[in-house]
C-alpha positions, 0 to 999 in steps of 0.5 A: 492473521495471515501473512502481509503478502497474502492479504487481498483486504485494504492496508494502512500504514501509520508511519514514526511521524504519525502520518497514517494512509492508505496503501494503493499496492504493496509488495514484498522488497529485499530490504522490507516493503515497497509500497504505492500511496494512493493515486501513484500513478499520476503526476510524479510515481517515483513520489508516491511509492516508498521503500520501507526498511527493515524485517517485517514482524507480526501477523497483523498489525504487521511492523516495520521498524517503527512503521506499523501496517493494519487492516484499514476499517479495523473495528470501525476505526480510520472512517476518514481513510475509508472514504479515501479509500472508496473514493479511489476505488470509485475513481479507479472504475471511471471511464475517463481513468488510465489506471495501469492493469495489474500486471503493469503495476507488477512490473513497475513495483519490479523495477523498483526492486520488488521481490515478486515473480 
C-alpha cells in the first residue's frame, strides 16, 4: 500500500476502545495524525477533530499506538460506515451546505498543528 498521507480513498479509524468511524480529513501533526470526524464542521469543531499520538507504523492498515487506520469498504466489510460515508459525501453537494473548500480545511487543520504546506 502506499503512504497514509498519499491516499485520496476513504479512511476508517477503529480507536483502543473500539469505536471505529469515518475520517472526514486527515493530516500528518508533529506528534502522530490529526484527523476530522464527519460533519466537523458544525456545531462544535474543536470536538470533532483529534489529535492521534504516536509514530505511524505500516503500510496499510496503518498503526497508531493502539489506534489502527484502514481503507474504508476493505473486502466488503463496514457497510454500516459506508452509508455513512455516502451519506456525507451526498450531504456535502446539497445546495443549502456551507462545507468550507479544501483549503480553508488546510488551514484550519494548520491551526491545530498540522505539518502540511
Amino acid at each position: 500500500m502506499a503512504d497514509l498521507f498519499s491516499i485520496t480513498a476513504p479512511l476508517i479509524i477503529a480507536t483502543p476502545e473500539g469505536e471505529q468511524k469515518v475520517i472526514a480529513h486527515h493530516f500528518p501533526h508533529p506528534k502522530g495524525l490529526l484527523y476530522f470526524d464527519l460533519y466537523w464542521h458544525e456545531g462544535q469543531p474543536w470536538k470533532q477533530t483529534h489529535l492521534v499520538e504516536g509514530e505511524i507504523k505500516g503500510e496499510g492498515p496503518w498503526k497508531i499506538g493502539e489506534h489502527v487506520i484502514n481503507l474504508l469498504g476493505c473486502q466488503g466489510a463496514n457497510p454500516e460506515l459506508a452509508m455513512q460515508f455516502e451519506q456525507w459525501q451526498a450531504y456535502k453537494q446539497r445546495a443549502d451546505v456551507d462545507y468550507p473548500p479544501e483549503p480553508l480545511v488546510a488551514a484550519i487543520a494548520r491551526k491545530m498543528g498540522a505539518s502540511i504546506e
